[in-house]
C-alpha positions as CSV (number, residue, x, y, z in Angstrom):
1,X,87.9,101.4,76.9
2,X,86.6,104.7,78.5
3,X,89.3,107.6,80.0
4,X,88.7,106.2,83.5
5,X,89.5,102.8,82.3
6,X,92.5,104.1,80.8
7,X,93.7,105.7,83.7
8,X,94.1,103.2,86.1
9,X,96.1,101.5,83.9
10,X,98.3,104.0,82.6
11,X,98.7,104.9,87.0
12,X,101.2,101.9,86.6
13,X,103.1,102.8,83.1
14,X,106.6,103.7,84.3
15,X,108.3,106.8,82.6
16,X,110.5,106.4,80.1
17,X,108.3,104.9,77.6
18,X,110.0,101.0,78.5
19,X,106.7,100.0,79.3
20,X,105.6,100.7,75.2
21,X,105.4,97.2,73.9
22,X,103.8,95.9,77.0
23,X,100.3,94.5,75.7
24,X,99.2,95.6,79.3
25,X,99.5,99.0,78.1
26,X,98.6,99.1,74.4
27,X,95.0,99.9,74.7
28,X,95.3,102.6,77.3
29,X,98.1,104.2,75.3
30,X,95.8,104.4,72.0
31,X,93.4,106.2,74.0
32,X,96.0,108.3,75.1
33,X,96.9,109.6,71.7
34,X,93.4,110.4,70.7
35,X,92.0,112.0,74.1
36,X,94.2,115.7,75.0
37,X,92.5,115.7,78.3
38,X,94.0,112.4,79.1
39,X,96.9,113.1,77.5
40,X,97.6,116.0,79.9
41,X,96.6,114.6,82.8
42,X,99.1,111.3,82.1
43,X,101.9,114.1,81.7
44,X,101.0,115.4,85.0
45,X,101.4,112.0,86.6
46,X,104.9,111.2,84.8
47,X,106.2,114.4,85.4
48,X,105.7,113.8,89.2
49,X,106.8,110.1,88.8
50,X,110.1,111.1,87.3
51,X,110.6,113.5,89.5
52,X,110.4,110.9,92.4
53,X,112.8,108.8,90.7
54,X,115.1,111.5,90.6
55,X,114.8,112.1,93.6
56,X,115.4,108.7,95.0
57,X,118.3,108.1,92.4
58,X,120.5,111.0,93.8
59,X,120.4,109.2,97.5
60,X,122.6,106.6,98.0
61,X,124.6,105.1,101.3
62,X,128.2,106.6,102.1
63,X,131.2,104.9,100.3
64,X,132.4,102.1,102.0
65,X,129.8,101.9,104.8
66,X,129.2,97.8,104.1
67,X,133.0,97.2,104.7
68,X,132.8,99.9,107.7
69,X,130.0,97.6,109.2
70,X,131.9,94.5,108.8
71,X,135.1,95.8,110.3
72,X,133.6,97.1,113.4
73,X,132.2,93.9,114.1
74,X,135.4,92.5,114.6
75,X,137.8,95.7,115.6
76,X,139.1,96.5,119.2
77,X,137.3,98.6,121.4
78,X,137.7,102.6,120.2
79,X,138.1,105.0,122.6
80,X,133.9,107.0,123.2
81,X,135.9,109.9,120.9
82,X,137.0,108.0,118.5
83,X,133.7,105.9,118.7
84,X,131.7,109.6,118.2
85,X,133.8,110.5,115.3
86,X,133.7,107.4,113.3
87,X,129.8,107.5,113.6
88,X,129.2,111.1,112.7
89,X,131.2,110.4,109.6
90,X,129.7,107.2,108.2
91,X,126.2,107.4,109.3
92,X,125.3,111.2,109.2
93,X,125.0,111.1,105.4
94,X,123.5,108.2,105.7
95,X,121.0,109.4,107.8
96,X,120.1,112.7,105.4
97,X,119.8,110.3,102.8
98,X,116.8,108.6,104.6
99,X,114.8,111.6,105.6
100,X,115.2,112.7,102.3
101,X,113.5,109.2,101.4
102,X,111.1,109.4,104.1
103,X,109.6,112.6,103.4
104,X,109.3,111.9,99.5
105,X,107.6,108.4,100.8
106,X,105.3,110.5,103.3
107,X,104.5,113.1,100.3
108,X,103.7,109.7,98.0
109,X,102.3,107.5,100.6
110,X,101.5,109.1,103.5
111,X,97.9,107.4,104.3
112,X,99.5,103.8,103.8
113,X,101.7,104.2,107.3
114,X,99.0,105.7,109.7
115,X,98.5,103.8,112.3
116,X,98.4,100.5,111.1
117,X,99.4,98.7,113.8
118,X,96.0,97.1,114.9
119,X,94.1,98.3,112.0
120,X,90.1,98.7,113.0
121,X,87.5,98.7,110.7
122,X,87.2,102.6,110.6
123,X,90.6,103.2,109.7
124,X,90.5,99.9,106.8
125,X,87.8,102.2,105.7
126,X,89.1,105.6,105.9
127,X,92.7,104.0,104.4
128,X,91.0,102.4,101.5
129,X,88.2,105.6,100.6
130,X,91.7,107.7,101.1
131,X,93.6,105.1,98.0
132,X,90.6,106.1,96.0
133,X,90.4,109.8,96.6
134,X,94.2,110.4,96.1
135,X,93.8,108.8,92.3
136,X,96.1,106.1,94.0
137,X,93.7,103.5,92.3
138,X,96.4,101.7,89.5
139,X,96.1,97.9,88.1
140,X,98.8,95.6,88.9
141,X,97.5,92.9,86.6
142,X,94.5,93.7,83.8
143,X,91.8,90.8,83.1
144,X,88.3,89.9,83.1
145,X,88.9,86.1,84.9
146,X,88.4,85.8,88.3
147,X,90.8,83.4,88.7
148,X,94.0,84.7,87.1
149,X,93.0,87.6,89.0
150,X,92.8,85.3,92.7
151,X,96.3,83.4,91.7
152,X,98.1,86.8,91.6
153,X,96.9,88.5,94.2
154,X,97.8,85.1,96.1
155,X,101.3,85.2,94.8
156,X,101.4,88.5,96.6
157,X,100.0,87.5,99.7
158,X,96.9,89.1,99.4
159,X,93.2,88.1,100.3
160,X,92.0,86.6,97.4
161,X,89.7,83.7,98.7
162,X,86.8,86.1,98.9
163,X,83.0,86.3,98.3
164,X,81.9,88.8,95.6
165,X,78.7,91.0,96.0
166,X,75.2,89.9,94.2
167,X,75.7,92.6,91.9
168,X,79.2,92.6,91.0
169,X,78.7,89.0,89.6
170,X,78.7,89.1,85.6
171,X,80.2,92.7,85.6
172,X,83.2,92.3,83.3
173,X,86.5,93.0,85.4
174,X,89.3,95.3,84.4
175,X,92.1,93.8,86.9
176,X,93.2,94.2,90.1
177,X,95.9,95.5,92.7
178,X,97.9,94.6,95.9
179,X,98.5,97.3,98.8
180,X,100.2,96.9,101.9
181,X,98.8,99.2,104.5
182,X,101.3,99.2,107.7
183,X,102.5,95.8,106.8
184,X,98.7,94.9,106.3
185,X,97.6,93.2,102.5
186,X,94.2,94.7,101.1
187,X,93.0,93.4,97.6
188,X,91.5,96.0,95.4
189,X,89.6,94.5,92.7
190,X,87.7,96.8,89.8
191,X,84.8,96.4,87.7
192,X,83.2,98.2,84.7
193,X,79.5,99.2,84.7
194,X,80.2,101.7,81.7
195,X,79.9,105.5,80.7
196,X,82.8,105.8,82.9
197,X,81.7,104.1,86.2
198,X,83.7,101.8,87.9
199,X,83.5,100.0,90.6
200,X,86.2,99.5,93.6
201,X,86.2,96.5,95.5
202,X,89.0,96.3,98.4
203,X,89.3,93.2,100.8
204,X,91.3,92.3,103.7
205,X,91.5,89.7,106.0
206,X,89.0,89.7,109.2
207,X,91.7,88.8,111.6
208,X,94.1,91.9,110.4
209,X,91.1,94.4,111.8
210,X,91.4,94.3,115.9
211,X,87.2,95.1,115.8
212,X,86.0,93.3,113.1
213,X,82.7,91.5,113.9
214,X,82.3,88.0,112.6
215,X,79.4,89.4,110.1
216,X,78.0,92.4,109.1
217,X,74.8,93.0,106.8
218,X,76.6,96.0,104.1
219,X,75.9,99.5,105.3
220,X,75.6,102.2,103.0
221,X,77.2,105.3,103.5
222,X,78.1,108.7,101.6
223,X,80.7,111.3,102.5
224,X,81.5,114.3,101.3
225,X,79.7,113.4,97.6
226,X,81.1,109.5,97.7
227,X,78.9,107.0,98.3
228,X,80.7,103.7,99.4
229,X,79.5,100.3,101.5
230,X,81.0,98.6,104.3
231,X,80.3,95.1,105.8
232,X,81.9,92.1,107.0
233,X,81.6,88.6,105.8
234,X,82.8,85.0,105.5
235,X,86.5,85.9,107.4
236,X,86.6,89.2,105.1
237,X,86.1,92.9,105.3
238,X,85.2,94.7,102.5
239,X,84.7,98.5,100.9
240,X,83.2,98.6,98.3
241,X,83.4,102.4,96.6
242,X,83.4,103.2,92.8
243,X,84.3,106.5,89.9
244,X,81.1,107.8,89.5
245,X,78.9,105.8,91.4
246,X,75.6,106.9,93.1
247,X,74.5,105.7,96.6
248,X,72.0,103.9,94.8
249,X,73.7,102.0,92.4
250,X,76.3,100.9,95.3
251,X,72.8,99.7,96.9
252,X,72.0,97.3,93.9
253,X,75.5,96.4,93.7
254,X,75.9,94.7,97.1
C-alpha cells in the first residue's frame, strides 16, 4: 500500500481509535506507524475531525421544544404578544444553534451546496476537480471487485451502472465513495497505477446535468498543474482526474 493509498482510507477512520479492529483500516494503520510524514498529516486530519465533533456535540435544540410544537398545534389562539414572546424563547436558541451548524458545514463542505439546483456539466466538473483538490477524496468501501463495489454504491443510490474507460480496465481498484452534491449522487471510483498515482473516476447520472449532451468523445484538459478528462457517454457523465497523474497518462487511460 503506498501513503496515498493509505490516505484515502484513513480520510474515513473516525477519531477515537473505535475504528482499530476494523479490517478496513488495518493496512492503512500499519503504514501509519512506520511512515512520520503520514503519521503527522493523519493528526492534522483528526485534530480537525474532533474538533468538528465537538463542535456539533455542544449544539443541541432547546428543552422541551418537541412538546412546545405539539402543544401549539392544538392551543387557543395567543394574543400577537404573547405569540412574539413564546417564539423568541423557544426558537432563538434554536436558531444559533443552526448557524453554528451551518457555518461549520460551509467551512467542511462548502463546494457540495453551490448551486446545485440544475447542475451543468461545468459545475459537475468544477464540483468534482474541487472534492479532489480539498483532499476530500476518502473510501467508503475498500475492494478490488467491480461488482461489490456497483452493489454498494447502488444501496446508496448512486450511479453505478456505468462504462469504465479502455484504460482503467485491469487496473486493480482500491474502493469507492458516495457524494451527494445539492441533493445530486456522484460515484467516485479509484484505481491504482502505482508509485503513488491514482486514478479518480467520478460518475453521475446524464439526466441530473441540465446540458449534458447525449455523447461526448473525452476531452482532455489541465488546470492549474491538474490534468483531468471530461466526456459524456452511455446515460453518464464522467471526470476522470487522478494523484499524480500527467495529461498524458490520463490520455492512455481513457
Amino acid at each position: 500500500m503506498t501513503t496515498e493509498e493509505a490516505k484515502l482510507i484513513l480520510q474515513s477512520y473516525r477519531p477515537g481509535g473505535g475504528d482499530d479492529a476494523d479490517p478496513f483500516f488495518s493496512e492503512a494503520l500499519k503504514l501509519l506507524r512506520s511512515e512520520p510524514e503520514l503519521r503527522r498529516w493523519f493528526e492534522g486530519v483528526q485534530n480537525f475531525d474532533g474538533l468538528m465533533r465537538r463542535a456539533m456535540a455542544s449544539q443541541s435544540p432547546p428543552a422541551g421544544l418537541r412538546e412546545a410544537i405539539l402543544a401549539r398545534k392544538n392551543a387557543p389562539p395567543r394574543t400577537t404578544q404573547a405569540n412574539s414572546r413564546h417564539f423568541l424563547k423557544v426558537f432563538l436558541p434554536l436558531a444559533a444553534a443552526v448557524a453554528i451548524f451551518a457555518g461549520i458545514l460551509q467551512f467542511e463542505r462548502s463546494s457540495e451546496h453551490q448551486g446545485f439546483q440544475g447542475m451543468t456539466v461545468a459545475s459537475f466538473t468544477k464540483q468534482a476537480l474541487e472534492i479532489k483538490e480539498q483532499g476530500r477524496i476518502s473510501l467508503g468501501t475498500k475492494s478490488t471487485d467491480p461488482v461489490q463495489l456497483s452493489r454498494w454504491l447502488a444501496e446508496r443510490g448512486a450511479p453505478s451502472n456505468f462504462v469504465l474507460p479502455p484504460g482503467l480496465h485491469g487496473l486493480p481498484a482500491l474502493g469507492c465513495q458516495s457524494y451527494s452534491l445539492g441533493g445530486t449522487k456522484v460515484s467516485l471510483i479509484c484505481f491504482t497505477l502505482g508509485e503513488n498515482r491514482i486514478a479518480h473516476l467520478f460518475v453521475v447520472d446524464r439526466k441530473s446535468l441540465s446540458d449534458a449532451p447525449s455523447d461526448t468523445t473525452p476531452t482532455l484538459h489541465e488546470e492549474n498543474g491538474l490534468a483531468f478528462a471530461t466526456w459524456t457517454s452511455g446515460g453518464k457523465s464522467y471526470v476522470l482526474t487522478g494523484d499524480n497523474l500527467s495529461k498524458e497518462t490520463i490520455r492512455r487511460l481513457i
